[in-house]
Structures are given as C-alpha cells and as structure tokens.
N, C-alpha and C positions, 0 to 999 in steps of 0.2 A: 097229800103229805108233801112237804117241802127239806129240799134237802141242800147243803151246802156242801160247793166244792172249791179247791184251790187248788193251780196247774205247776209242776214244775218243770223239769223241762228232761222228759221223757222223749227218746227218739223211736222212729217206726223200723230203725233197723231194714230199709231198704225196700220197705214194702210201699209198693205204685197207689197212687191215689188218684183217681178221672175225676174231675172236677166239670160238672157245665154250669153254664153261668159262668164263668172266670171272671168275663170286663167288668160286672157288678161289683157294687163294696162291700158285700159279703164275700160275693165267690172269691176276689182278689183277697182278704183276708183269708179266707180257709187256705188259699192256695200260700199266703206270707206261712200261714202256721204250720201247714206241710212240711214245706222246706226245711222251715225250723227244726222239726222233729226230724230230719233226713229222710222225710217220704221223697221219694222223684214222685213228679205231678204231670199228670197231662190235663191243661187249661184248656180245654173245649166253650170255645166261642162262636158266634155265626160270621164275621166277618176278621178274620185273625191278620188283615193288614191295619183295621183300628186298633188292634192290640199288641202289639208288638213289644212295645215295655212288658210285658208280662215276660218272655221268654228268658231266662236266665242260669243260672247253676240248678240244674234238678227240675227246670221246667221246660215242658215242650207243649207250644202254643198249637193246637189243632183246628181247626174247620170242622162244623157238628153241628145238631139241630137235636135237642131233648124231647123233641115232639116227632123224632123220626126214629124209630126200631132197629132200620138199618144200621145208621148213624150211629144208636148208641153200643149198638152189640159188633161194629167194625173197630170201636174206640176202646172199650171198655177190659177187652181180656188181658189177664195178665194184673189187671190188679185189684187191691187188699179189698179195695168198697167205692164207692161211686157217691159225690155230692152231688145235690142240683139246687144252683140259685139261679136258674133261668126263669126270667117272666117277661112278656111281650105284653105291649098297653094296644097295639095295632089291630088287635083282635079281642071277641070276648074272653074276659077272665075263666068263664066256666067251660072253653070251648078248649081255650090253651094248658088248660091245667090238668083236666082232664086226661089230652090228648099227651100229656107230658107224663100223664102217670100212666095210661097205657103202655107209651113206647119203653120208658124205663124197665117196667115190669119184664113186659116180651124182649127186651132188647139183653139187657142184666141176664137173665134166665138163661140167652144163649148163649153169652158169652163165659156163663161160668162165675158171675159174681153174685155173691151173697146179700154181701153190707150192702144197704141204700139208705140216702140220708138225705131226705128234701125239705124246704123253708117252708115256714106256712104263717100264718097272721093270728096274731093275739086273737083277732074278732070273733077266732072260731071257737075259741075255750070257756069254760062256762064261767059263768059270775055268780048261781046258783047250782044245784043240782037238778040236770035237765035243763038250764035255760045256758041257751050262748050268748056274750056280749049282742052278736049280730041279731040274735032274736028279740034286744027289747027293743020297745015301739019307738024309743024317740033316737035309734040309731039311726046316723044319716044312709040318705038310699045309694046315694053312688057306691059309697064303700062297703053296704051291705050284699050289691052286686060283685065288688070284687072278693070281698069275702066268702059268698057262695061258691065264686069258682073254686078257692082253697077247698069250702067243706065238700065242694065235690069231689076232689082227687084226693081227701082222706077217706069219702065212702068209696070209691073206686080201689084204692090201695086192700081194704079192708075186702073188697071182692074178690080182685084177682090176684092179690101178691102172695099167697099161701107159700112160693117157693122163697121169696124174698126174707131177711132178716131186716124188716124195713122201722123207720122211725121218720116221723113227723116233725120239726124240731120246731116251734114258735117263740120268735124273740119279743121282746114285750111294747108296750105303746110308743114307747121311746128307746128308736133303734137313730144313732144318729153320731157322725161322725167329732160332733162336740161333747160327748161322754168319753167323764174321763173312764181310763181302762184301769182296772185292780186287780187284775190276774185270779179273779173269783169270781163265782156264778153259784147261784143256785136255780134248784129244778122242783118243776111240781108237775105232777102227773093229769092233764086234761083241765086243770082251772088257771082262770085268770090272778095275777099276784095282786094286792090291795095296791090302790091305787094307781095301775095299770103296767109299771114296774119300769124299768131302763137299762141301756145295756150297749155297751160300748160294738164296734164291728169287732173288735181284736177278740174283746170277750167271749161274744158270741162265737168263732171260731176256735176258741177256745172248748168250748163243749161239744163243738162239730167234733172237734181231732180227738177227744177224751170219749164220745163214743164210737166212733171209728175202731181207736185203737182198744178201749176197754170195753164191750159195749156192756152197757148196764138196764137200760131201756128199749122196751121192742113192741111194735106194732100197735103203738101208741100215740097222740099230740103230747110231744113233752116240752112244756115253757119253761121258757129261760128267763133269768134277771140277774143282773148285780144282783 
C-alpha cells in the first residue's frame, strides 16, 4: 500500500537526535532538517576535522565509528533516536553493513535508545511478491553485491533488534542532489514504486524526521519517493 505525505514544519521540542553518517548527503540533510525542527544534533563522523562546516547552532560534530558498539552506546544517550547513513566502499558491503547493524543494535540497547533509523537501497525491495529487484537475473553483479550487504543487515536487524523500535528507510532509484524537493513523499511498505521512483536528499529527510518524531512504521523496509 502506498501512502502520501506532506511536511510542515513541526519542531522536536528539544529532543537530541545522533546522527552517523553526518558528512554524507543524506546524513547532512537529516541533520539540516533536525535543526530545522529544533532537534540539537550530534553529527557523528569518522574524521570530524573534514567536517567542520557541520558544526553550527544545535550541532555538535563528534568523532564515532557505526560499526563500533563502544562508539555508539558513548554517543548515543540522552537522545530522542539515532540515524545512520554511514557506508564505507573500502570494505565489503556485506561485512560493513552487517557489522553496522550489529554495533547499533548492542550499542542503542546500552545506551537507552529506542528509535533507530538506518538507509538502505531500493535493490532490496520487491518488484513482485517474493522476488527483490536484486534477485532478477539480468540485475548487474557489482550492485547486486552491494545490495546484499543491505539485505543482510535488514536480516540481521530482524535477528537481533527485538529491543530496538527499528525501521529500514529505502530512498528510491533516483536519489540525487538535482531533484527538485516538494516538501512530499510518499511511502510503501517492502515494494519497489513503478518505475523505480525519485526523491530529492531534503525530501528524503524529510521522512527521516516524520518517523523519528511520529513514528508510524516499524520493523520494516519502508520506501520512499516524491
């Protein structure tokens, strides 16, 4: 089922939002639409002297690793829910994705947070029932390699996140900084949208902060589109 939404401009009332991934054009938009909403943010990056423009009114730029437990359960207390648009190309996809939704899980869990809310790839959603984009035959192989990584850390979330109110969020074929933004999205529960769908970064963060703050979806891959 597909469902339409449009944002107004709702604030968080104070409540902290941990962001990893920050440098990314995702994360940096979750973290613009934070603010907007009066979340204070902590932008967890791995190297926070390349990020320095991040730091501003309500944000506070950290040093963090999504694939480390310590890392995220020293960052994480104290607030409302936890994004992660972290991904590393330096390693396998199924190793780092994995190893991201491990740490989140045990990391979250310690620190006391509920909400978790991580990116994941159109490729893993189905285009029939039972079948995923990545499963048909003439999908190309690189991407169906990084797409496994994703489906693995939605079966791993499904394993271990029992204490987690977690959600899977997948932006659609065309995620890209030359879409224009319309301050609307719609959402569909585990399928791909016809014709692969598009979706501005602003957008996209836009349904980060509306489940964050409202949450209406759980323990699911929910795609997005304009």
């Amino acid at each position: 089922m597909t469902h339409t939404h449009q944002t107004g401009s709702r604030t968080g009332g104070g409540a902290g939002i941990v962001v990893f991934g920050a440098g990314g054009r995702v994360g940096r938009a979750a973290v613009a639409e934070a603010v907007r909403r009066g979340h204070p943010v902590t932008a967890v990056v791995r190297d926070p002297a390349r990020h320095r423009d991040l730091a501003g009114d309500g944000v506070t730029v950290a040093r963090g690793d999504a694939t480390d437990a310590a890392s995220v359960a020293a960052l994480a207390p104290g607030h409302l829910a936890a994004v992660n648009a972290a991904v590393r190309l330096d390693v396998s996809a199924e190793e780092f994705f994995v190893a991201a939704a491990k740490a989140m899980v045990s990391g979250l869990t310690r620190a006391g947070v509920r909400r978790f809310l991580t990116l994941g790839v159109a490729s893993t959603l189905e285009v029939s029932p039972g079948v995923r984009m990545m499963d048909e035959p003439d999908f190309p192989e690189p991407y169906r390699v990084f797409s496994q990584g994703h489906a693995a850390e939605f079966d791993a979330l499904r394993a271990l996140a029992d204490a987690l109110d977690w959600l899977v969020v997948c932006p659609p074929l065309e995620l890209a900084a030359e879409v224009p933004s319309t301050g609307r999205y719609r959402t569909a529960d585990g399928t791909l949208f016809d014709g692969g769908g598009r979706i501005s970064h602003a957008d996209l963060a836009l349904a980060l902060l509306d489940e964050v703050e409202a949450p209406r979806h759980h323990r699911i891959q929910l795609a997005v589109s304009a």
